[in-house]
VEXSEFI-668683 format. One record per residue (C-alpha): residue in one letter; z, x, y. Coordinates in steps of 0.02 Angstrom, whole numbers, padded with zeros to 5 digits, always signed. Example, Ala and Ser with C-alpha at 12.3 -4.5 7.8 and 13.67 -1.06 7.14 Angstrom:
REM VEXSEFI-668683
A+00390+00615-00225
S+00357+00684-00053
REM end
This chain:
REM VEXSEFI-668683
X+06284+06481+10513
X+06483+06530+10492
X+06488+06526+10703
X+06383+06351+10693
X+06488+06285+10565
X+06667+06354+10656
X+06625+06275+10813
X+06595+06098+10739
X+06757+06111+10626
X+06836+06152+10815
X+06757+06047+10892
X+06809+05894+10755
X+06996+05940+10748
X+07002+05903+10930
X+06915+05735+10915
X+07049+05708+10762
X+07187+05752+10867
X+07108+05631+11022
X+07074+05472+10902
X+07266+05500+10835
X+07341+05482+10992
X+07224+05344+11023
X+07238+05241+10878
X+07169+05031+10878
X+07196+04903+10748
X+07066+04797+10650
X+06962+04712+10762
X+07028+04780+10901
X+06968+04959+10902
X+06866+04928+11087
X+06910+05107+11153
X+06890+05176+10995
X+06704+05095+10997
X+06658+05148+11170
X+06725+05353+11130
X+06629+05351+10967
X+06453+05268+11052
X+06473+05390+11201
X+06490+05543+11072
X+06347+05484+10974
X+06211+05439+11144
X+06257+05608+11210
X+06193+05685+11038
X+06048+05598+11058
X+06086+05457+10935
X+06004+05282+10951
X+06152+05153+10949
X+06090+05000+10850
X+06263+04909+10844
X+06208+04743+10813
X+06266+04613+10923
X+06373+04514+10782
X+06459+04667+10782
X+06624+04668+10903
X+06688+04828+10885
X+06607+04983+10765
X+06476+05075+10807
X+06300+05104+10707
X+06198+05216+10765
X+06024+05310+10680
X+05927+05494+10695
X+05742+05511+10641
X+05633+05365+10575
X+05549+05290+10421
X+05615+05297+10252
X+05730+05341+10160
X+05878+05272+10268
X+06033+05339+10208
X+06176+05294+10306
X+06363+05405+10306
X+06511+05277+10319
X+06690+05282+10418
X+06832+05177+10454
X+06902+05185+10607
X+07044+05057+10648
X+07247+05084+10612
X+07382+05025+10547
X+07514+04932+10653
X+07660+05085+10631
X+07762+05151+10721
X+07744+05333+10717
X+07877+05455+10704
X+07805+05628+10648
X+07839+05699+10832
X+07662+05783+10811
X+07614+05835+10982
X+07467+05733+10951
X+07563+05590+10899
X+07509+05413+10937
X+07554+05351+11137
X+07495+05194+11075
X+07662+05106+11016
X+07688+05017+10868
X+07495+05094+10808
X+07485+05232+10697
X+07310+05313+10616
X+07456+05328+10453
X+07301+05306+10330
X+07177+05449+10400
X+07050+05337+10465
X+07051+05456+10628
X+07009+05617+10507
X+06856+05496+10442
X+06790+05468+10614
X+06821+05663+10663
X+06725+05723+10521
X+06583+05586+10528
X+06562+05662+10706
X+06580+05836+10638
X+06420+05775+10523
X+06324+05697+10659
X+06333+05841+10765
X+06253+05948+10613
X+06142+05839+10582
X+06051+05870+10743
X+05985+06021+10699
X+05952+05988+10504
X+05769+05981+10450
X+05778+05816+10342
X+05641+05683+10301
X+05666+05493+10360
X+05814+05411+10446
X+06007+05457+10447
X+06119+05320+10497
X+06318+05314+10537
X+06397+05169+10505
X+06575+05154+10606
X+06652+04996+10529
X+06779+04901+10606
X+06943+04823+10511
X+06943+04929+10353
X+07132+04880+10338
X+07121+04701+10318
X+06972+04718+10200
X+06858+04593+10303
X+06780+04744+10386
X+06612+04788+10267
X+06593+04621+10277
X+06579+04607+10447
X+06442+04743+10453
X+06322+04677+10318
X+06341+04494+10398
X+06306+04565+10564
X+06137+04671+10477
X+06222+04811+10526
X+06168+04868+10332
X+06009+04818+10302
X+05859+04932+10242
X+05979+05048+10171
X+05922+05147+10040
X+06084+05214+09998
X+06235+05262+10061
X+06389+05383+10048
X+06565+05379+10106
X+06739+05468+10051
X+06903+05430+10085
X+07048+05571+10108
X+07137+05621+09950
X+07284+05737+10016
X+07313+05799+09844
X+07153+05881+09835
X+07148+06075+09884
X+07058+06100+10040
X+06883+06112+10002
X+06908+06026+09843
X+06789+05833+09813
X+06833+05728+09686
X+06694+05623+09622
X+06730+05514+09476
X+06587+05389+09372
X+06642+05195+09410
X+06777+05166+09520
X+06878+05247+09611
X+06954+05141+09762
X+07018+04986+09705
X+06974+04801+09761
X+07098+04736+09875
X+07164+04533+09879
X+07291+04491+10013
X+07388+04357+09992
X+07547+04260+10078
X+07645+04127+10006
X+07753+04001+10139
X+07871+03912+10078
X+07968+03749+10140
X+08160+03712+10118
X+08269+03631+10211
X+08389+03701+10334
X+08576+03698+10310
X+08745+03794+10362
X+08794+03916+10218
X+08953+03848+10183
X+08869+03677+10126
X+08716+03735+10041
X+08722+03561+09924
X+08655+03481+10081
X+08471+03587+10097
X+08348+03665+09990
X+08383+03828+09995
X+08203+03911+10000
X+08277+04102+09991
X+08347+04056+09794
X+08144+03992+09742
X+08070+04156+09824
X+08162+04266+09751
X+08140+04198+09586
X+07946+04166+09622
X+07942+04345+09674
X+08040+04399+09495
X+07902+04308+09386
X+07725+04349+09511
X+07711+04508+09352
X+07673+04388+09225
X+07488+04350+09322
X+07473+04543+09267
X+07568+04551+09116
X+07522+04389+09031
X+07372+04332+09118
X+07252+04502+09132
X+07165+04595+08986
X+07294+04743+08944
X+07119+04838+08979
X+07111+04799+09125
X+07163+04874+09301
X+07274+04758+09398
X+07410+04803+09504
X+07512+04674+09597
X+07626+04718+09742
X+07764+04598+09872
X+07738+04722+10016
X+07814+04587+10151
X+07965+04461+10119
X+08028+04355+10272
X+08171+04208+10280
X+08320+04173+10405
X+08380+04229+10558
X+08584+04236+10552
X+08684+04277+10406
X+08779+04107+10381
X+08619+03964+10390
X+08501+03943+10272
X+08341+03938+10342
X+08197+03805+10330
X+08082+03932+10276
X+08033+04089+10176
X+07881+04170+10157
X+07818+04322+10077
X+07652+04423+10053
X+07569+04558+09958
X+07417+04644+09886
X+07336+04638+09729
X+07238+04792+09674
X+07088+04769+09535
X+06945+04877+09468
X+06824+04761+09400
X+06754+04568+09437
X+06845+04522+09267
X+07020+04610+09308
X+07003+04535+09484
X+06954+04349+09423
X+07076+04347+09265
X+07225+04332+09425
X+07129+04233+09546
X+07104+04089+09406
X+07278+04131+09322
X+07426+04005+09313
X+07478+03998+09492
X+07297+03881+09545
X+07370+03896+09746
X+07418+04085+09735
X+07245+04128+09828
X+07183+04272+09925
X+07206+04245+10130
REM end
């Protein structure tokens, strides 16, 4: 068992070091989906991938119920990596920064132990697509990429966690994610006369000051809401005021009430993208 066990653990920190220097964004992950669906056929997995499905791979073992199906992500963020690993990504401006590429190593890891566990109806791996701009689950169920499920289990990495070490906690513990992006429309004028536009920098900045009120006077105290300008965009030169501004963000809730309390708060066209 400890020789079984070392030679999958190998054998997944060399597909973990592959899928980092390989990395694919959301909805995009094509090589990604062909590596993972030739892994799986040559370990004598069924690939069921529906045909909704662009990129991701599902794929089952054994038949009949229960079907319990072991989740990954598998696409990246759009970083530019740095770390000088010797792995590092050769993909530029794509980076697995969020450790989507240890999910898919380890689901692999599983699938190849699986193949020689003794277990009673139907095992199935669910490689979703676009995990990082939260459309991705989405795209799976609407596919039927998740029906007849009878339950199913996934983990995310926690790098504060010993080695070895799973935290499980009762409720949740991964946030709901909102995106959203805000445009805004000035008009254009040199610096030195800014009388003559509408500067649109002066109401982001001040929009951007007062978006904590949706969490501080809009949202149960009780509640879990965390709201976040991750993205803010205006001008071009130093001396023009531009036409435009825009900025964008994330909003981070842990139940339907916390997350509808900001959707329906004060600001009716500050809505999720």
């Amino acid at each position: 068992m400890t020789e079984d066990f070392t030679a999958v653990t190998d054998e997944a920190i060399q597909i973990r070091h592959y899928l980092h220097q390989h990395p694919e964004v959301a909805d995009q992950e094509v090589a990604t989906t062909a590596y993972l669906r030739d892994r799986l056929t040559a370990l004598g997995y069924r690939i069921v991938t529906p045909a909704k499905l662009k990129t991701g791979v599902v794929a089952e073992i054994g038949s009949g119920h229960p079907v319990v199906a072991l989740r990954s992500d598998i696409d990246a963020l759009p970083i530019q990596e740095e770390t000088g690993l010797p792995y590092a990504s050769v993909n530029s401006g794509v980076m697995h920064a969020c450790g989507h590429d240890f999910h898919m190593a380890s689901l692999l890891g599983a699938a190849r132990a699986l193949t020689a566990a003794d277990f009673t109806g139907t095992i199935r791996l669910i490689f979703q697509p676009a995990e990082e701009t939260h459309v991705g689950a989405q795209e799976v169920m609407e596919s039927g990429g998740a029906e007849g499920i009878d339950a199913i289990i996934g983990f995310h990495n926690k790098p504060d966690l010993a080695a070895g070490e799973v935290g499980i906690l009762e409720g949740g513990l991964m946030a709901a994610v909102d995106q959203f992006k805000v445009t805004l429309h000035g008009r254009g004028t040199h610096a030195a006369k800014p009388e003559l536009g509408r500067d649109p920098i002066i109401a982001l900045t001040s929009i951007v000051n007062s978006l904590q009120t949706i969490v501080s006077r809009n949202v149960d105290p009780q509640a879990v809401v965390v709201l976040s300008v991750t993205h803010i965009s205006a001008g071009n030169t130093w001396n023009v005021l531009p036409e435009t501004a825009s900025f964008e963000g994330t909003v981070r809730s842990f139940s339907k009430a916390g997350r509808r309390s900001w959707r329906h708060c004060h600001y009716p066209r500050l809505q999720p993208v």
